[in-house]
NUMI-145308 format. One record per residue (C-alpha): residue number from 1; z, x, y. Coordinates in nm, 4 decimals, m for minus. Layout:
! NUMI-145308
+-----+----------+----------+----------+
: num :        w :        u :        v :
+-----+----------+----------+----------+
: NUM :        Z :        X :        Y :
...
+-----+----------+----------+----------+
//
This chain:
! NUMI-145308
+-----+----------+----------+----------+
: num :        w :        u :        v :
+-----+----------+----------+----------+
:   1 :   0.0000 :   0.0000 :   0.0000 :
:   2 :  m0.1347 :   0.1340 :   0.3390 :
:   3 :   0.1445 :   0.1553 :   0.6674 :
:   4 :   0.0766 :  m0.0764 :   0.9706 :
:   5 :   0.1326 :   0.0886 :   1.2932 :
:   6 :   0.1577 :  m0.0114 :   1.6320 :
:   7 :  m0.0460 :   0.1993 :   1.8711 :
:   8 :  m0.0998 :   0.0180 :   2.2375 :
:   9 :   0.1684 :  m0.2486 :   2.3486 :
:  10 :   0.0764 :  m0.4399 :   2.6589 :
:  11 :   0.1634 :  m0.7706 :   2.8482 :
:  12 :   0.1197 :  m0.9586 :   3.1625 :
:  13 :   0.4078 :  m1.0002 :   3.4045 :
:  14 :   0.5652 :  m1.3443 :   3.3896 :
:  15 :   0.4016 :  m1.6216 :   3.5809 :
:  16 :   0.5909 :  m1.9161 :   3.6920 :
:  17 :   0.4326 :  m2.2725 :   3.6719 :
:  18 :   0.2342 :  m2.3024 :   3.9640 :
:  19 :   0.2748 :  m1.9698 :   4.0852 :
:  20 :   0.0405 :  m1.6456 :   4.0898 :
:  21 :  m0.0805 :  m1.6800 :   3.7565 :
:  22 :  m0.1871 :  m2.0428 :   3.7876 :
:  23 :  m0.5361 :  m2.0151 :   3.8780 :
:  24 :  m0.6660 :  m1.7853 :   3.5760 :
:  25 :  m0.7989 :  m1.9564 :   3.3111 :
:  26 :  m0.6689 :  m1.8494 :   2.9811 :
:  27 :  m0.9016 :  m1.6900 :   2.8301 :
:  28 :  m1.0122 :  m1.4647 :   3.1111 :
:  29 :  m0.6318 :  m1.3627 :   3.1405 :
:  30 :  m0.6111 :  m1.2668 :   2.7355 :
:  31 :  m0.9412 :  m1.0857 :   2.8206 :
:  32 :  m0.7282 :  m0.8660 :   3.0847 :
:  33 :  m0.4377 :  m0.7480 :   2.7772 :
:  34 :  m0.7543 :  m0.7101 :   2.5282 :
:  35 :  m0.9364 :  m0.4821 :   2.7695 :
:  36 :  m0.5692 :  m0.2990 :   2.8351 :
:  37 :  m0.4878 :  m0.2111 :   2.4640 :
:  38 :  m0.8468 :  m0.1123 :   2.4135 :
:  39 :  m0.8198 :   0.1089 :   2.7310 :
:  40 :  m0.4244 :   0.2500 :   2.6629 :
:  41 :  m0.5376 :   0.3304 :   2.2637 :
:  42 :  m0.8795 :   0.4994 :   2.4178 :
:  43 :  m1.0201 :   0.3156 :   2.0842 :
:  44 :  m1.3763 :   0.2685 :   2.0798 :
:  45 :  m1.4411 :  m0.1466 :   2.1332 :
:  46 :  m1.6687 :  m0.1568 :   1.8091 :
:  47 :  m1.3947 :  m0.0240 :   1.6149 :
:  48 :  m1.1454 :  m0.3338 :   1.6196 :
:  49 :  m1.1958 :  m0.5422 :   1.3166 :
:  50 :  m1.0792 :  m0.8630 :   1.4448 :
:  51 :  m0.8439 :  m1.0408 :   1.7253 :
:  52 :  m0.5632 :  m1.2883 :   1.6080 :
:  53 :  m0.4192 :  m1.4728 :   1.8705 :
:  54 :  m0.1316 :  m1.7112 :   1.9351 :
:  55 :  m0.1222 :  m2.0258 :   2.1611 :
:  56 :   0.0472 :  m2.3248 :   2.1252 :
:  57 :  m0.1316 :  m2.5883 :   2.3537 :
:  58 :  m0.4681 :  m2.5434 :   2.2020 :
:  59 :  m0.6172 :  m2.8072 :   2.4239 :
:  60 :  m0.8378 :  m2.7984 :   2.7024 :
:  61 :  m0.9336 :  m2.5228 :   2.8392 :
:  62 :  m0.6752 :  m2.3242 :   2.5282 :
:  63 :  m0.8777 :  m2.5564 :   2.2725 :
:  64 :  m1.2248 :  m2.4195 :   2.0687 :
:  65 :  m1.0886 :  m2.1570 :   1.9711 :
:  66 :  m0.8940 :  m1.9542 :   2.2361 :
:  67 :  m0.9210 :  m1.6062 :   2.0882 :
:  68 :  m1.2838 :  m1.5726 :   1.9987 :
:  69 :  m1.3257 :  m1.7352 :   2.4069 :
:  70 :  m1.0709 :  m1.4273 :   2.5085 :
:  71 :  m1.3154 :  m1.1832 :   2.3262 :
:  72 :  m1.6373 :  m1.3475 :   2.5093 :
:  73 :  m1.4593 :  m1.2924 :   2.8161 :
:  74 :  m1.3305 :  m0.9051 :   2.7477 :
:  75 :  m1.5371 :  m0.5979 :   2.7298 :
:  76 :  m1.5313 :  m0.6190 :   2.3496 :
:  77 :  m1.8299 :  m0.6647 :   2.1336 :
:  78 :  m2.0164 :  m0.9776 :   2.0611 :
:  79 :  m1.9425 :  m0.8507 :   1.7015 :
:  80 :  m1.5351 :  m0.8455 :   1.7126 :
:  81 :  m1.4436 :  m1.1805 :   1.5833 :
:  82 :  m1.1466 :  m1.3683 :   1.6374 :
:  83 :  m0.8886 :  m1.6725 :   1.5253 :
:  84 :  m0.5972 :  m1.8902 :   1.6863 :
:  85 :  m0.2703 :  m1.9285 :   1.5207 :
:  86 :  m0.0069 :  m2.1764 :   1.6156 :
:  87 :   0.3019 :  m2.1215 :   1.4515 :
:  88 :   0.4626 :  m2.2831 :   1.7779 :
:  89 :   0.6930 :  m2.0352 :   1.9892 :
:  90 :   0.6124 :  m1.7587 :   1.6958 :
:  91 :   0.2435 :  m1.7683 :   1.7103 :
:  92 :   0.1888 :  m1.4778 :   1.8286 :
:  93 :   0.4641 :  m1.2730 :   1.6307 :
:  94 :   0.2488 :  m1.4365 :   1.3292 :
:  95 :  m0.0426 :  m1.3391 :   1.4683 :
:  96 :   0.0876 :  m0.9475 :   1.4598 :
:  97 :   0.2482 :  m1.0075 :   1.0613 :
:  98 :  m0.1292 :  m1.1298 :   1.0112 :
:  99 :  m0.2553 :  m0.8423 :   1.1809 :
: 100 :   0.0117 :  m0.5914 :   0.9826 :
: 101 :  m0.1150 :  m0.7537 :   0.6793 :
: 102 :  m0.4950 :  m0.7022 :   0.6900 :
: 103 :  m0.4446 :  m0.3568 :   0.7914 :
: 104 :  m0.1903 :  m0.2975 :   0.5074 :
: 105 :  m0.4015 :  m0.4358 :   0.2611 :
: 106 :  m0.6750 :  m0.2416 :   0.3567 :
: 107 :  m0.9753 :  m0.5008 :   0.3907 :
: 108 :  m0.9143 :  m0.3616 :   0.8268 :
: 109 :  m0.8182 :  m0.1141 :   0.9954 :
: 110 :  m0.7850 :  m0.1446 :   1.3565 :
: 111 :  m0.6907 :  m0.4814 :   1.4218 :
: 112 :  m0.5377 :  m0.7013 :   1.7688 :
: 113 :  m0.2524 :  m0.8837 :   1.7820 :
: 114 :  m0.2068 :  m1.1244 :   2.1171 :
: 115 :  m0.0899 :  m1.4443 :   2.2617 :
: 116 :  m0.1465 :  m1.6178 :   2.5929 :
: 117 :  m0.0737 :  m1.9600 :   2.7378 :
: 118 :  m0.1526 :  m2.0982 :   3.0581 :
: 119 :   0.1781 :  m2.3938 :   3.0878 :
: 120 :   0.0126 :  m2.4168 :   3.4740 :
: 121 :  m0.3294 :  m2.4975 :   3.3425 :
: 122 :  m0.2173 :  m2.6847 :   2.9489 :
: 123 :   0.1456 :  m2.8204 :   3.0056 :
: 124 :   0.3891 :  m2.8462 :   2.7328 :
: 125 :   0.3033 :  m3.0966 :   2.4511 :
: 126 :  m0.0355 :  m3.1844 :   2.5894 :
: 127 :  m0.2095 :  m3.1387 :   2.2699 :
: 128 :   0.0001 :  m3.3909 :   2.0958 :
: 129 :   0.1483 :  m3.6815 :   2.3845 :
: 130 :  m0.2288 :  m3.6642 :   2.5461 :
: 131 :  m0.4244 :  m3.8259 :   2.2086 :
: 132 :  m0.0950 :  m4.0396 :   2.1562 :
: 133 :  m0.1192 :  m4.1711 :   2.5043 :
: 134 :  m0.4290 :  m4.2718 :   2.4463 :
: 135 :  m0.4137 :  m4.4187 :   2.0430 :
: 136 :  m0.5111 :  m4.1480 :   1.8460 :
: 137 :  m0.1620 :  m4.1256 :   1.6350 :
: 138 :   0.1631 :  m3.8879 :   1.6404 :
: 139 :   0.1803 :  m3.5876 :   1.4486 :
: 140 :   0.4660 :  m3.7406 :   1.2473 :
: 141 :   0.3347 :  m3.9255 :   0.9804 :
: 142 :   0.4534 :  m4.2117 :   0.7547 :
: 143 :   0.6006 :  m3.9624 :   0.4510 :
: 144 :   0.7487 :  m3.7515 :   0.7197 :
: 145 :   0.9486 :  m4.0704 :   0.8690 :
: 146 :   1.0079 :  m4.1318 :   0.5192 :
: 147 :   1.2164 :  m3.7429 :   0.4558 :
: 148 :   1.3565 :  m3.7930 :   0.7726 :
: 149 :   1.4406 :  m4.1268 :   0.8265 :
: 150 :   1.5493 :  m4.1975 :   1.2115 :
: 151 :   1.5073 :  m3.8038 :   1.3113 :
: 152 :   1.3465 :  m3.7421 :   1.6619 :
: 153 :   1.2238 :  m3.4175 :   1.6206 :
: 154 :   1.3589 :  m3.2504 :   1.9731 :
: 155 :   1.4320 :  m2.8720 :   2.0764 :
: 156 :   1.6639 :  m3.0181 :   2.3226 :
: 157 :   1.8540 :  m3.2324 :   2.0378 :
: 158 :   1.8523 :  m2.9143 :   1.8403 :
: 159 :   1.9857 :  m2.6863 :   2.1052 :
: 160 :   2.2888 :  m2.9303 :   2.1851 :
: 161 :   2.3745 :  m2.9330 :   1.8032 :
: 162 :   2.3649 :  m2.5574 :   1.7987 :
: 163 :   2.5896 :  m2.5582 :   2.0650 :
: 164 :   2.8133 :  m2.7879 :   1.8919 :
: 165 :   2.7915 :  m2.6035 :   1.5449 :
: 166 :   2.8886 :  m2.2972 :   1.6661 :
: 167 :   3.1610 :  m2.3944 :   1.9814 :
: 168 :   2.9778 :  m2.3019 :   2.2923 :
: 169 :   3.0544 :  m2.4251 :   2.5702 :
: 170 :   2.8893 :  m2.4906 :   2.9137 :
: 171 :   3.0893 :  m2.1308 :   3.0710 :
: 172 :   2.9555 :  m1.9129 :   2.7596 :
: 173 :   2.5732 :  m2.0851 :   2.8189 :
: 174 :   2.5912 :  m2.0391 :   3.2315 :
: 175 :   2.7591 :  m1.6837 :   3.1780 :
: 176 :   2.5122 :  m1.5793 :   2.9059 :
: 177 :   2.1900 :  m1.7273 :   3.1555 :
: 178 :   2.3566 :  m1.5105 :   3.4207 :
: 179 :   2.3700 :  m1.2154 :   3.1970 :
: 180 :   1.9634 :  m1.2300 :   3.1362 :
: 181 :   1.8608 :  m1.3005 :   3.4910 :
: 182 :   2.1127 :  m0.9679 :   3.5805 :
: 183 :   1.9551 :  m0.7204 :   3.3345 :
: 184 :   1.6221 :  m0.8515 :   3.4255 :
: 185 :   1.6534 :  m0.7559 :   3.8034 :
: 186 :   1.8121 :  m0.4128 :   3.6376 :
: 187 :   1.5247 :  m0.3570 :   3.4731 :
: 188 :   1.2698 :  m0.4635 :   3.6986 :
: 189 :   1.4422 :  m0.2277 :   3.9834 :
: 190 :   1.4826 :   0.0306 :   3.7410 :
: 191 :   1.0856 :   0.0546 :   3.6410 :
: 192 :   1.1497 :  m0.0275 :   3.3021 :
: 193 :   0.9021 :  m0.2683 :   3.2861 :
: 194 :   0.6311 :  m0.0490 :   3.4317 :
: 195 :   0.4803 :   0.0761 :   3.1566 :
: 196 :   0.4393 :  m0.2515 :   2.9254 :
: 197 :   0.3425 :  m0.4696 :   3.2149 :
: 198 :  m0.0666 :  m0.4631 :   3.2636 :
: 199 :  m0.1342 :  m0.5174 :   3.6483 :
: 200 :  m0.3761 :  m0.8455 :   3.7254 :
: 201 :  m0.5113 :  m0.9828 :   4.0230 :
: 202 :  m0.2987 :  m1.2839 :   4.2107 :
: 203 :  m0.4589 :  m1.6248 :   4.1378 :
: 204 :  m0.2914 :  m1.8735 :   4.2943 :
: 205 :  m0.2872 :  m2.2844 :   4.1950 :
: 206 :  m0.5068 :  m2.3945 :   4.5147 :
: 207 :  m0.7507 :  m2.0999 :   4.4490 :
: 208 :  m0.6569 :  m1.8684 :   4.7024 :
: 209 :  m0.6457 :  m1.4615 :   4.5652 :
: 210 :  m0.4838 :  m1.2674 :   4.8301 :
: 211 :  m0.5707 :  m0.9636 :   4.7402 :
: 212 :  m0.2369 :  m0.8494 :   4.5518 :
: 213 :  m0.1258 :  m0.7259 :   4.1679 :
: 214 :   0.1012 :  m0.9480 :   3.9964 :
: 215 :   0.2924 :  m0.6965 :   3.8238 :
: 216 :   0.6843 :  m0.8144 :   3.8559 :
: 217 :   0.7661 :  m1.1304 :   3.6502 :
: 218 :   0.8451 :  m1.4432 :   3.8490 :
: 219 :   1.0897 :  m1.6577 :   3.7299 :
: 220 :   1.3769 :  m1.3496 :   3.7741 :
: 221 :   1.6345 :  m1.4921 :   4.0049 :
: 222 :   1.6682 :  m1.1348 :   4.2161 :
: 223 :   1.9910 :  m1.3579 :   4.4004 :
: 224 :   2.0919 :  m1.5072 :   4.1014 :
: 225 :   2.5195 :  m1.5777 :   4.0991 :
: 226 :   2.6856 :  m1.7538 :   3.8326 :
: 227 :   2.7681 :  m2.0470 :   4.1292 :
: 228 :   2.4509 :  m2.1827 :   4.1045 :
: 229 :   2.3653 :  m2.1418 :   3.7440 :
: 230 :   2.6998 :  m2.3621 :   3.7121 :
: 231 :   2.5823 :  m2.6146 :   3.9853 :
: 232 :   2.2326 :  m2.7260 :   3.7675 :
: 233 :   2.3018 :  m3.0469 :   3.5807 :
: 234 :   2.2748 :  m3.1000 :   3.2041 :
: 235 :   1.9343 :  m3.1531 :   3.0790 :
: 236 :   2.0737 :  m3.4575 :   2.8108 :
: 237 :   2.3662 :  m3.6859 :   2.9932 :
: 238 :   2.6948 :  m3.5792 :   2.8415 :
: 239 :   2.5313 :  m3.2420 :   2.6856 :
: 240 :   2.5756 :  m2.8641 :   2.7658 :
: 241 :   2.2287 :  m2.7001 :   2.7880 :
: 242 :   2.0685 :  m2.7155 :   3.1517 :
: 243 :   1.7486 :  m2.6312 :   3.2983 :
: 244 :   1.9103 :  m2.2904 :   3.4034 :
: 245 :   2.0529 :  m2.1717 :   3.0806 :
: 246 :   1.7075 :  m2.2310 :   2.8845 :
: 247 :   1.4102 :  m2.0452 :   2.8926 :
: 248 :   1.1343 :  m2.0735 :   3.1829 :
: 249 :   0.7687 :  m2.2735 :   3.1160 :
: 250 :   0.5788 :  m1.9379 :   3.2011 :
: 251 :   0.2114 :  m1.8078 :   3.2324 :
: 252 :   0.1328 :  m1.4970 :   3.0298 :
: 253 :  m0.0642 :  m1.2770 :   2.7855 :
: 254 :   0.0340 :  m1.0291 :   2.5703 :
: 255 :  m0.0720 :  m0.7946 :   2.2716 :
: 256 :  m0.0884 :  m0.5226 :   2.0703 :
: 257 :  m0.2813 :  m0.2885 :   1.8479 :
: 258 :  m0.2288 :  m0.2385 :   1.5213 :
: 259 :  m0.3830 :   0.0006 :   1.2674 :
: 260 :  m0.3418 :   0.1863 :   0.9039 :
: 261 :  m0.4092 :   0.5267 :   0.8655 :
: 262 :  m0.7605 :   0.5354 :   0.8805 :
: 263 :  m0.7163 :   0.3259 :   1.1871 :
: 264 :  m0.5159 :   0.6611 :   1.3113 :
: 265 :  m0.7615 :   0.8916 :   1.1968 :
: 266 :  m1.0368 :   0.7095 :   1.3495 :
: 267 :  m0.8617 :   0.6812 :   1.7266 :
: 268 :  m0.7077 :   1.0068 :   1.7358 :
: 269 :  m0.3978 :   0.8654 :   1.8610 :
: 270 :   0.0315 :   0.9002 :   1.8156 :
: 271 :   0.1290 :   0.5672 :   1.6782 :
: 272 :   0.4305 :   0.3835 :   1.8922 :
: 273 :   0.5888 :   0.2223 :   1.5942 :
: 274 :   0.5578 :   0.1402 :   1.2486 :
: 275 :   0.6319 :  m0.2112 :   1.1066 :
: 276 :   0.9180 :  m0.1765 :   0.8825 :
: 277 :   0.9573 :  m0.5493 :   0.7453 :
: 278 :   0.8432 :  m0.9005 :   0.8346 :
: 279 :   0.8942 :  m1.2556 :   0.6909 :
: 280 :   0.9436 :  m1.6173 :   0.7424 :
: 281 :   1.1281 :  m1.8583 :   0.6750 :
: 282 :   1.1388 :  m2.2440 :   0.6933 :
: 283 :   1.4810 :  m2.3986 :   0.7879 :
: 284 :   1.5857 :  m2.7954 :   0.8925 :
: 285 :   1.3567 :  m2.9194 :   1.1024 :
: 286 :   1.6009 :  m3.1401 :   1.2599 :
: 287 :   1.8482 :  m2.8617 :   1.3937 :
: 288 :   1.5343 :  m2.6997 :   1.4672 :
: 289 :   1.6770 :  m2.3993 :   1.6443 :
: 290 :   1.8979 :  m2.2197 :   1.3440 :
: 291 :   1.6349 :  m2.0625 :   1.1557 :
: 292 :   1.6259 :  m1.7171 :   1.3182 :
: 293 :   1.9899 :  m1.6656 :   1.1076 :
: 294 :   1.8986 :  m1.7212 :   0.8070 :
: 295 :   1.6001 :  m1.5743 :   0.8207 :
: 296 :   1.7660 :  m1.2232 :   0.9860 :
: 297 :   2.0117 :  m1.2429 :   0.7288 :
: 298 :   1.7532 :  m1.2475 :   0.4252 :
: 299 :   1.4897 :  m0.9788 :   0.6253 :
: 300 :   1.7819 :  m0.7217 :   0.6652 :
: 301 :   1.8609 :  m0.7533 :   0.3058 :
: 302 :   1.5033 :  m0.7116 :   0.2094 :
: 303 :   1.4604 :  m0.4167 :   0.4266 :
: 304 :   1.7622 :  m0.2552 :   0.2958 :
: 305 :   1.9227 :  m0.2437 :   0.6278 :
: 306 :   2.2187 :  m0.3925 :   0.8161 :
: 307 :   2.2786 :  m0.5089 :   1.1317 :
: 308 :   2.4801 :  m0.1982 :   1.2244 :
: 309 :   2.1729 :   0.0418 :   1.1616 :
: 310 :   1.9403 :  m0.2015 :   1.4396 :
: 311 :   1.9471 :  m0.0113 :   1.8063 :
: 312 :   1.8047 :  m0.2826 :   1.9458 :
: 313 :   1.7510 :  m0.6263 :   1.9492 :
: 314 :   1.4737 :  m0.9066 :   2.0738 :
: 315 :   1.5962 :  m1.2597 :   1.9975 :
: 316 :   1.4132 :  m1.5295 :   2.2101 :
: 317 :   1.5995 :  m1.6943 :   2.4652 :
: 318 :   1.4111 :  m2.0652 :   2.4143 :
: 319 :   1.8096 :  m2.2008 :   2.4802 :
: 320 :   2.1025 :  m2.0056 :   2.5875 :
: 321 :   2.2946 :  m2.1528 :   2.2690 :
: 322 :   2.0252 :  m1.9854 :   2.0118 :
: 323 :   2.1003 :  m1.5821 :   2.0361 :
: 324 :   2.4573 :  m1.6629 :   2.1170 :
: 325 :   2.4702 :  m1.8214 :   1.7748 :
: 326 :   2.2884 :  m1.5423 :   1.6367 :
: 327 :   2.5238 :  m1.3025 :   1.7750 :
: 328 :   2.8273 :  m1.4917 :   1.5941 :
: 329 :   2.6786 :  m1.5327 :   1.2523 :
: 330 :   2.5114 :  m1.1798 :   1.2058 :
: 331 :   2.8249 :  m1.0273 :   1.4031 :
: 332 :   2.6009 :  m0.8771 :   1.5802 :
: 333 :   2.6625 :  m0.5931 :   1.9001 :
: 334 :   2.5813 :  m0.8400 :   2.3040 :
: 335 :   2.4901 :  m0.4915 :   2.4363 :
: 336 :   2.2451 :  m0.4227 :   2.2249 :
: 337 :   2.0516 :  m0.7960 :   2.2588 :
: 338 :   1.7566 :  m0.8578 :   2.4860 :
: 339 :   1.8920 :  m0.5207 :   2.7166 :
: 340 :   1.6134 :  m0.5985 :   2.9020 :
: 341 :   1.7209 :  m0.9317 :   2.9888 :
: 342 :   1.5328 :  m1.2273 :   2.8316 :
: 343 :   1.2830 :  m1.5736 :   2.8712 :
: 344 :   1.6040 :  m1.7115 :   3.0681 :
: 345 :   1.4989 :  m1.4780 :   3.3025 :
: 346 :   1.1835 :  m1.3456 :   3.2489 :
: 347 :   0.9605 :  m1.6887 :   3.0844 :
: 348 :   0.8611 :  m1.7997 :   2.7769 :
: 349 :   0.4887 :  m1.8189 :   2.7739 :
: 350 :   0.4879 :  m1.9954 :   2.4215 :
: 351 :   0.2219 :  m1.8494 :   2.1933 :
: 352 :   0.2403 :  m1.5308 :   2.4194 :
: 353 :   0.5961 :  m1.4839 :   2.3680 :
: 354 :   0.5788 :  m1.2809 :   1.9898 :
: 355 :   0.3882 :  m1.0379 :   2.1084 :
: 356 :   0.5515 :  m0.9764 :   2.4784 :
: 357 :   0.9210 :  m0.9775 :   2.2331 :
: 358 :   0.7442 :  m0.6662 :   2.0540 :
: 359 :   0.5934 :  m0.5494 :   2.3269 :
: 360 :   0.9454 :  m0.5206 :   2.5371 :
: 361 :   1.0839 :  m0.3774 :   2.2025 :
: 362 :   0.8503 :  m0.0992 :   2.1224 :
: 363 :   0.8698 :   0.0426 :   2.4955 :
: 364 :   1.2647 :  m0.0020 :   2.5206 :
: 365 :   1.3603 :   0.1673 :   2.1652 :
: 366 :   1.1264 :   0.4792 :   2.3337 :
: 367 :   1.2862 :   0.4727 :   2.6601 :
: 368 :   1.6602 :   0.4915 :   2.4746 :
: 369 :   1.5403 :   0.6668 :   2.1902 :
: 370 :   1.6674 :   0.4398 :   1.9044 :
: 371 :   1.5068 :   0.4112 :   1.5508 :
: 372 :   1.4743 :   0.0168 :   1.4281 :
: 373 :   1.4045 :  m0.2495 :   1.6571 :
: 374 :   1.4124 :  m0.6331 :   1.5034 :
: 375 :   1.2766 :  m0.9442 :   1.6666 :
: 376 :   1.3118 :  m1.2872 :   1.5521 :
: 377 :   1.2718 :  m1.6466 :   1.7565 :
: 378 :   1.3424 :  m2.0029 :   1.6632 :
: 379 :   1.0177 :  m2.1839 :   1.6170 :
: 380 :   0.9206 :  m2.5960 :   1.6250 :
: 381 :   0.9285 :  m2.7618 :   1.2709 :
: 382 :   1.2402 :  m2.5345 :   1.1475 :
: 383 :   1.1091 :  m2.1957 :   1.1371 :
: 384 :   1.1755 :  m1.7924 :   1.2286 :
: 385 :   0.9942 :  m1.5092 :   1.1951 :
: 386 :   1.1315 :  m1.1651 :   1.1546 :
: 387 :   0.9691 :  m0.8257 :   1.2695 :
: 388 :   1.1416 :  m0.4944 :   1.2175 :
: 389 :   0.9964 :  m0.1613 :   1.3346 :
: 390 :   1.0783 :   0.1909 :   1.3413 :
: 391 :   1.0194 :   0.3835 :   1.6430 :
: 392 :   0.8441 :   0.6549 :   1.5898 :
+-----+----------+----------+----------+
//
């Protein structure tokens, strides 16, 4: 069995809904990170095999297709093909086990790994309330209703009973939001983010372009203060979880390159990383938000690690509740979680976010020298996907 190995890691800077990302369509902004890993891994364009890409709301102008559109729009060749994969908030962390695989096994070499959603341009749920709305069916069907008798599949629902399962409050939510909005303004003022972060042009929502790089992400509160984290009201009457201490609809693209050995030999290049373990697992569907425990628990055992041998760790920040549960059950170290701050702070572009997660990872385990870096997030329908890599 051939290695996978990370060579180029790149991502947009956060945009916020509405705000200086609004105006790109899509595809043309995935075209900006395919262009980027291309350019950072000096790789000739011919040589990548394929392009797997994650989005969630593949409608509109995200629908036919998005990756193989991102490719049309990039300097790549009319002969790299391409494929979408939704596996909801870890599409695009599937899209880089997909990616790991093919390259493992072999039948590729050089291979992309990316994500992007537009929440300006395809808002949240559109490709399932919009057909509804207009009498084309929900995606639950009658066998489903049948399992799960009386179940309204909700995130929200599922982040309230995580809260309740595992006695956090509304002061350990607003304290741990606080938390991700301060390391992010850390970071940001520290450069950390430099590197990773691919400059693109300002497009604003009523077309104007005024001229500047959009290279900080938006949605970091730079004055944030625990006062007004604590002053937002709950998002369910009665409940815990509020706007602030979830994370932030986002616009974004992200990726990264991934190769075997003859992928090495062929660029010429130092690989970043090499993926160490990844699986998934299916969970309830009605807590929803859980999965990323079980599943960490089972991919450490199966990589022969524990959780005192990970430097660092990337656990998605969909609701403040989620990687404070994770931190309890794994007994896991707070200082080494999301160091960089997290999509409280930062966004949570959706089918983007796997690859950003990894993408933050591989460039923070280099700046503080550790050796194994894991990611996991919760995902919609019950599910988590685990990445582990070893700097190298």
């Amino acid at each position: 069995m051939r290695e996978a190995f990370i060579v180029a890691a790149a991502r947009t800077a956060g945009g916020r809904r509405g705000g200086r990302l609004s105006a790109w369509h899509p595809a043309d902004l995935a075209a900006c990170i395919l262009d980027a890993l291309v350019d950072r891994s000096g790789a000739d364009p011919a040589l990548v095999e394929d392009v797997i890409m994650g989005c969630v709301g593949q409608a509109g102008e995200q629908s036919t297709n998005i990756a193989r559109n991102s490719v049309l729009a990039s300097s790549l060749p009319e002969s790299v093909p391409a494929t979408s994969v939704d596996r909801q908030c870890g599409s695009s962390q599937q899209a880089l086990h997909f990616a790991a695989q093919a390259v493992m096994s072999g039948a590729m070499d050089v291979v992309i790994a990316a994500g992007v959603e537009s929440m300006s341009r395809v808002p949240m749920g559109m490709p399932s309330l919009l057909p509804q709305k207009h009498g084309f069916g929900s995606y639950v069907s009658a066998q489903m209703q049948e399992r799960y008798p009386h179940v309204e599949f909700s995130q929200f629902a599922g982040a309230e009973m995580m809260a309740k399962k595992y006695g956090l409050d509304r002061l350990a939510l607003d304290a741990f939001a606080l938390r991700s909005h301060q390391r992010a303004v850390e970071s940001t003022n520290a450069g950390l983010f430099d590197a990773e972060i691919v400059p693109v042009a300002v497009r604003l929502a009523d077309g104007a372009s005024p001229g500047e790089l959009h290279t900080v992400d938006e949605g970091i509160r730079f004055d944030v203060s625990l006062d007004a984290i604590s002053a937002v009201k709950p998002i369910t009457e009665g409940g815990v979880c509020t706007a602030a201490t979830a994370s932030q609809i986002c616009d974004g693209a992200s990726g990264v390159m991934v190769v075997n050995e003859r992928g090495l030999a062929k660029l010429g290049i130092r690989p970043l990383a090499r993926v160490h373990h990844m699986s998934v697992l299916g969970h309830d569907p009605v807590i929803m938000l859980e999965a990323p425990i079980p599943a960490t628990q089972r991919a450490l055992n199966k990589a022969g690690l524990t959780i005192e041998q990970i430097d660092l760790y990337e656990v998605n920040e969909a609701f403040a509740p989620i990687p404070l549960a994770w931190l309890q059950a794994l007994g896991a170290d707070p200082d080494r979680l999301n160091v960089n701050g997290g999509a409280i702070a930062l966004g949570h572009p959706l089918g983007a976010s796997g690859t950003k997660l990894m993408t933050t990872l591989v460039h923070a385990l280099h700046q503080r020298r550790g050796r194994w870096g894991l990611q996991t997030m919760c995902e919609g329908g019950g599910m988590a996907n685990v990445t582990i890599i070893e700097r190298l």
